[in-house]
C-alpha positions as CSV (number, residue, x, y, z in Angstrom):
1,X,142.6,54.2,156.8
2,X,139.1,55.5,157.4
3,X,137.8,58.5,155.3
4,X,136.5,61.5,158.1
5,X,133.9,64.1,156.7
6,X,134.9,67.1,158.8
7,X,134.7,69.4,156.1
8,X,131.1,68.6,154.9
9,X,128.2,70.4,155.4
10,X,125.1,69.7,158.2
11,X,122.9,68.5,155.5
12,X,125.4,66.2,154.1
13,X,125.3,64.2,157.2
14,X,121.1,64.8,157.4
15,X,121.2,64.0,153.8
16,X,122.9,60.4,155.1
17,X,120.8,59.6,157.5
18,X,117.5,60.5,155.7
19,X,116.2,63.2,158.3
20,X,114.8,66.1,156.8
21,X,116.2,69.6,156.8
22,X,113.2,71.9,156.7
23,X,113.5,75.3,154.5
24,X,111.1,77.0,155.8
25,X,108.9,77.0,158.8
26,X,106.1,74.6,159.8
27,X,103.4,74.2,161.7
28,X,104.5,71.7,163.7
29,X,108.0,73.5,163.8
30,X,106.2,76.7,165.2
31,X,103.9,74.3,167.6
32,X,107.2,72.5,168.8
33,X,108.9,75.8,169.4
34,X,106.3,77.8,171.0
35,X,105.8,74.9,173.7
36,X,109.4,74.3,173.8
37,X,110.5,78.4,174.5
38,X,107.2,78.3,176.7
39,X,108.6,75.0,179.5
40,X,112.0,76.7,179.4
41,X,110.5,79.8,180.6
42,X,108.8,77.8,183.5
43,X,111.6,75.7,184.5
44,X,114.1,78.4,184.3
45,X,111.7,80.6,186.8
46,X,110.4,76.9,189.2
47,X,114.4,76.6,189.5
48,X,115.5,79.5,190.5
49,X,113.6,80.1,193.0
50,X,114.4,76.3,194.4
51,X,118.1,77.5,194.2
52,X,116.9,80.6,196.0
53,X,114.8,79.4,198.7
54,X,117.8,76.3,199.6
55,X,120.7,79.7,199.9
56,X,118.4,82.2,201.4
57,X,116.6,79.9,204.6
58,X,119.4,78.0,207.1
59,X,116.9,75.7,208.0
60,X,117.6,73.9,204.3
61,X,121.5,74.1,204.8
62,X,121.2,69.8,204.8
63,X,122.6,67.7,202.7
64,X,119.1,66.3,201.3
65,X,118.4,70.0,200.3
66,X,121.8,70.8,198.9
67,X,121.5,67.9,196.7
68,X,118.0,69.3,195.9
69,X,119.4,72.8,194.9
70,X,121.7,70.8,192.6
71,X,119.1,68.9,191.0
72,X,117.4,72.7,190.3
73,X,120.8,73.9,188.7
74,X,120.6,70.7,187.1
75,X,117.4,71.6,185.6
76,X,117.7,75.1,185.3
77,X,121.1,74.2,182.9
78,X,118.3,72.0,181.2
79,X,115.9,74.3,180.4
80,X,118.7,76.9,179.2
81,X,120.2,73.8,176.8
82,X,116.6,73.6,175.6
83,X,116.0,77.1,175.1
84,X,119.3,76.9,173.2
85,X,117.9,74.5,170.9
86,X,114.4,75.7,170.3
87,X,116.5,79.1,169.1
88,X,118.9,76.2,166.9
89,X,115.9,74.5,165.1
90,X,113.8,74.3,162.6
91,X,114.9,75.6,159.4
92,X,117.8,77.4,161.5
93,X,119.4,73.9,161.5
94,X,120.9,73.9,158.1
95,X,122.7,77.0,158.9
96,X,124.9,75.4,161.9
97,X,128.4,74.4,161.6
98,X,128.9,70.8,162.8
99,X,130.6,72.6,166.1
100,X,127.9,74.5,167.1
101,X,125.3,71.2,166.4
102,X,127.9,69.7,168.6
103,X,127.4,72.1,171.4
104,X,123.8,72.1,171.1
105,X,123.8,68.3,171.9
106,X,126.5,68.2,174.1
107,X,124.2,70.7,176.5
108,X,121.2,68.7,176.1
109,X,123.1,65.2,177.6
110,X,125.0,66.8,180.0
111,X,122.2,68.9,181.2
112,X,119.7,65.8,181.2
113,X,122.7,63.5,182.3
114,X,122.9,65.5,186.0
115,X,119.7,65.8,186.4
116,X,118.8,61.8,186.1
117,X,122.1,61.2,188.2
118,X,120.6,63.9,190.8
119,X,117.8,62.0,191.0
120,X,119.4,58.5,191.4
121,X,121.3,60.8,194.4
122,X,118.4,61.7,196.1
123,X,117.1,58.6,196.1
124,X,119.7,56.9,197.6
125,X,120.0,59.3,200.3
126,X,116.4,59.4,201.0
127,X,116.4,55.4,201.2
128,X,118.7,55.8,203.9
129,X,117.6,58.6,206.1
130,X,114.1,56.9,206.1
131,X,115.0,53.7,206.8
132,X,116.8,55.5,210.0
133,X,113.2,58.0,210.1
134,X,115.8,61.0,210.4
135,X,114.7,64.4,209.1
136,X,118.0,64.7,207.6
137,X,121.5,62.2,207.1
138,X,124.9,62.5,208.9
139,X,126.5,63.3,205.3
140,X,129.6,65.3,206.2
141,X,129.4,68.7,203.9
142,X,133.1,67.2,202.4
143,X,130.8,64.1,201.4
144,X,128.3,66.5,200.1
145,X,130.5,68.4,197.6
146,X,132.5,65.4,196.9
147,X,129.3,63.8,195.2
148,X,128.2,67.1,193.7
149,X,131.3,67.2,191.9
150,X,131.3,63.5,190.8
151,X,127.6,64.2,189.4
152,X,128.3,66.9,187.5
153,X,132.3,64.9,186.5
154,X,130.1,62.0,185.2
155,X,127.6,64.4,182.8
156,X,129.9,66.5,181.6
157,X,132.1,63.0,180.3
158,X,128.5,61.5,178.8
159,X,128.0,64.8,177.4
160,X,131.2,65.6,175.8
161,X,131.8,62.3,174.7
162,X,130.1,62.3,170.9
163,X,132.2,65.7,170.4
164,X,136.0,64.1,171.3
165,X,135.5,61.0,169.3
166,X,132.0,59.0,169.6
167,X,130.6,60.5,166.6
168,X,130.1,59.3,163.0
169,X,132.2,62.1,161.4
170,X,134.4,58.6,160.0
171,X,131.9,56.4,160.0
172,X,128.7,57.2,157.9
173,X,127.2,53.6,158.0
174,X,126.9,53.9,161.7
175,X,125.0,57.3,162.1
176,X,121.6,58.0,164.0
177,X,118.6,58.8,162.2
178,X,117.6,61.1,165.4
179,X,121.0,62.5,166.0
180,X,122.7,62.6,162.4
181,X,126.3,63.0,163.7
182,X,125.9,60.4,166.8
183,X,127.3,57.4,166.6
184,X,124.3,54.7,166.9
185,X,126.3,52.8,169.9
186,X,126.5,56.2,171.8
187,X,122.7,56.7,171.5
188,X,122.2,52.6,172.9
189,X,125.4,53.3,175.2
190,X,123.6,56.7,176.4
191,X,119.5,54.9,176.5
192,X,120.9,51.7,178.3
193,X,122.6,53.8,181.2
194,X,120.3,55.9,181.9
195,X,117.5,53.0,181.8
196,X,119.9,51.4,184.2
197,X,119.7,54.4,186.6
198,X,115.8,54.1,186.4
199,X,116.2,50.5,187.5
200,X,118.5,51.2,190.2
201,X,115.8,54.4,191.1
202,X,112.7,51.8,191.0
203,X,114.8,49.6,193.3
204,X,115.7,52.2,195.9
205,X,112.2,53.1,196.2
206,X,110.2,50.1,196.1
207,X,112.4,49.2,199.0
208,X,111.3,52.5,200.7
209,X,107.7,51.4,200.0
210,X,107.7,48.8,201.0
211,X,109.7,49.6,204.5
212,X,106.9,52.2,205.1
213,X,104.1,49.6,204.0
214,X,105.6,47.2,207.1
215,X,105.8,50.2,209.4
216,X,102.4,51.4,208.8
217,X,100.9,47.5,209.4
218,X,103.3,47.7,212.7
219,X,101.6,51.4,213.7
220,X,98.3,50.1,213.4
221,X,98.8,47.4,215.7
222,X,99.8,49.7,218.8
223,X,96.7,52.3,219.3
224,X,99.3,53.9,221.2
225,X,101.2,54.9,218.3
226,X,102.0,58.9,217.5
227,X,99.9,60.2,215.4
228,X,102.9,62.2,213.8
229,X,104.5,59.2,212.4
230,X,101.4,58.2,210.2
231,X,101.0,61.5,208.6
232,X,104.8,61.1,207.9
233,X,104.7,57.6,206.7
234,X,101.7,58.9,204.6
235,X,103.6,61.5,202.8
236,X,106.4,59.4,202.3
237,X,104.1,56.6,200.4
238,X,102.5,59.2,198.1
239,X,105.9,61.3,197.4
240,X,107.3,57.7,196.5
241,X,104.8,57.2,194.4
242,X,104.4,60.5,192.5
243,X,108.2,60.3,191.8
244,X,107.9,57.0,190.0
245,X,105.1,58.1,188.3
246,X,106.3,61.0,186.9
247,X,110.0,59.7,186.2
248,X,108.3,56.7,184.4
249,X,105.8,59.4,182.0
250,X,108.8,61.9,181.3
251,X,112.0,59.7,180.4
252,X,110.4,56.1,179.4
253,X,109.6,57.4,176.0
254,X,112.2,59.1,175.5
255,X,114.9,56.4,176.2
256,X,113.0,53.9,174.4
257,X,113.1,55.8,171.2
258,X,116.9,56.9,171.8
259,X,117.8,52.8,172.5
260,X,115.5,51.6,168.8
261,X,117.6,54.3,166.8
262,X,120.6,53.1,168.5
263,X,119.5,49.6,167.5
264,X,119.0,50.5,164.2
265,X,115.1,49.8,163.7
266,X,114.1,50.5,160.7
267,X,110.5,50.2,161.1
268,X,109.9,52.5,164.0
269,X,109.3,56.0,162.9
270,X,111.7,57.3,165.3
271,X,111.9,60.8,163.5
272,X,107.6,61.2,163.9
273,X,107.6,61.5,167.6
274,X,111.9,62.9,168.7
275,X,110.5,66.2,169.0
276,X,108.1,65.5,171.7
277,X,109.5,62.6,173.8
278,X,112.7,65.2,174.6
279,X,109.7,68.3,175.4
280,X,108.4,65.5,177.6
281,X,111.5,64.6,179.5
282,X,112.1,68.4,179.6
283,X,108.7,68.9,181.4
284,X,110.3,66.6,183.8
285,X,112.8,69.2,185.0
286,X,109.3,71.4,185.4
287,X,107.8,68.4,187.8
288,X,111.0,68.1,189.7
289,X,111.1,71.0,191.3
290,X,107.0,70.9,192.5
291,X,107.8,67.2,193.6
292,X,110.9,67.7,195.7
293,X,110.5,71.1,196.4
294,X,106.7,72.1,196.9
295,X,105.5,69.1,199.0
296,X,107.5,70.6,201.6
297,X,106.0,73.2,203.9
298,X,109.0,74.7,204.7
299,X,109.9,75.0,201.2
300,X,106.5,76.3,200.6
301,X,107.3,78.9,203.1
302,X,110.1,80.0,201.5
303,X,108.8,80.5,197.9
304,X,106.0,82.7,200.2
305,X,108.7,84.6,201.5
306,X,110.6,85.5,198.2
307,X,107.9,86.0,195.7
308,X,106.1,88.6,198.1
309,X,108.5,90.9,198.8
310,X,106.3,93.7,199.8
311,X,105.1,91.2,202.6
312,X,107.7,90.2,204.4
313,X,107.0,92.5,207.5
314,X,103.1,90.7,207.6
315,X,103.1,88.5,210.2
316,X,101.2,85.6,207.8
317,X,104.1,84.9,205.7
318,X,106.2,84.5,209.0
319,X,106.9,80.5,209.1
320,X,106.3,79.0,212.6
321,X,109.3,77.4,214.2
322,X,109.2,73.9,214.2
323,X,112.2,71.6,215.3
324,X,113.0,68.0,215.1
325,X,110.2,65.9,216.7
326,X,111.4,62.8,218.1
327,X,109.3,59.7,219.1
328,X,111.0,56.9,221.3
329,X,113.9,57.9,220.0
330,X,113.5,58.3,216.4
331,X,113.3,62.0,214.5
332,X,110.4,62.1,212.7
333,X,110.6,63.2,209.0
334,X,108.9,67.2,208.6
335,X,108.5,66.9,205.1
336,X,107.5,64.7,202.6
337,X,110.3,64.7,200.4
């Protein structure tokens, strides 16, 4: 029968896995927090007023931006996790009980979790509404709510996880340098799926690429082609390609270094650089909502709208009505989400 540690002491499982416990604050402990206290602030503000601008305007009562407003609580939940930790770090660590080191993770993964899953979400509903070139898809509001509920069901279970059983607490041999009371085959479970998602996400959109690639060399073969579905086609290819980019930059690091400590590399200097690949996939939750949310004039509108209160009777912030275009029979797409 296995030996369980549950009454020992944070450092004792630091002290295990060879990850320093700091007494006293650093410079790159101060750096780390002041940059980590100073994204949260941002993303916390960005995301709100996504959330705010998607309940506030009935012209974004679709299910593309309902799942957008999710992605924001997704983030916004992110940058509060983060938050959390910057005020649970440093030499504050040593003075945590394992349940509250527990609950500082478990928000992290769950937090990050929905937000990667939202993504995947988007993604997938994009790839079919511009495949169709519809401004928006026939996704019941049932549909809608249904897979709101199952993004959120399938982070909280990744999150809580480590804290009902997939933890090292009986197993000392088999604990993270990075995450001292993780399990190393949760951290390669956890880098593996999520690396999987990015897959599926590069997929989905290099099929979207290339779709509008086709369709441009088809538009520039009839002169007579609108005008309106270049600009959209356009939009489409440089959102595409911004979203790669940017997923690629924030959560590649990060899910590399999470999948070597899983692995249990002893030459990579995991610890040297944890800090700073999760700030990076954090700034992610920053870039989400300018990518989704501010490349759309609408949206744009919107943001106008509620962060100029004193305004709102100037004619300048007014946004012009605008409707579905159609073009032999296809809507055209009025952002370039």
């Amino acid at each position: 029968m296995k030996h369980c540690f549950y009454n020992e002491s944070l450092g004792f499982f630091y002290n295990n896995s060879r990850k320093e416990l700091s007494a006293h604050w650093r410079p790159k402990d101060v750096l780390v927090v002041a940059l980590g206290l100073a994204v949260s602030a941002v993303v916390l503000l960005t995301n709100l007023l996504v959330i705010a601008a998607v309940a506030t305007n009935r012209r974004f009562h679709y299910p593309i931006y309902y799942l957008l407003a999710n992605l924001a609580a997704a983030d916004l939940f992110a940058g509060v996790a983060y938050m959390f930790l910057m005020f649970h770090t440093g030499p504050r660590t040593a003075q945590l009980s394992l349940k509250t080191w527990f609950i500082r993770q478990s928000l992290l993964d769950t937090s990050l979790t929905a937000s990667v899953v939202n993504l995947l979400a988007i993604a997938v509903e994009r790839h079919r509404t511009v495949l169709t070139m519809q401004l928006h898809s026939e996704m019941s509001a049932q549909r809608v709510v249904g897979l709101i509920f199952s993004i959120w069901a399938a982070a909280l279970l990744l999150g809580l996880i480590p804290s009902y059983g997939w933890h090292c607490l009986c197993s000392l041999e088999s604990c993270s340098r990075m995450a001292p009371l993780y399990s190393r085959s949760y951290l390669t479970f956890w880098a593996v799926s999520n690396l999987a998602v990015f897959l599926v996400m590069v997929l989905v959109y290099g099929h979207i690429f290339l779709y509008v690639r086709r369709r441009m060399a088809r538009m520039a073969r009839h002169t007579g082609a609108h005008p309106r579905h270049r600009d959209t086609v356009l939009a489409l290819v440089k959102t595409v390609t911004i979203i790669l980019g940017a997923f690629v930059v924030c959560w590649t690091p990060g899910q590399v270094v999470l999948l070597l400590d899983g692995l249990g590399c002893q030459s990579c200097d995991v610890l040297a650089v944890e800090k700073y690949v999760l700030l990076l996939a954090e700034i992610n939750s920053l870039i989400n909502a300018i990518v989704y949310s501010w490349r759309d004039n609408e949206m744009r509108s919107t943001f106008r709208r509620l962060l100029c209160f004193p305004c709102l009777r100037n004619s300048k912030y007014a946004a012009p009505e605008r409707g579905l275009n159609s073009h032999n029979g296809h809507f055209t797409v009025d952002s370039s989400i």
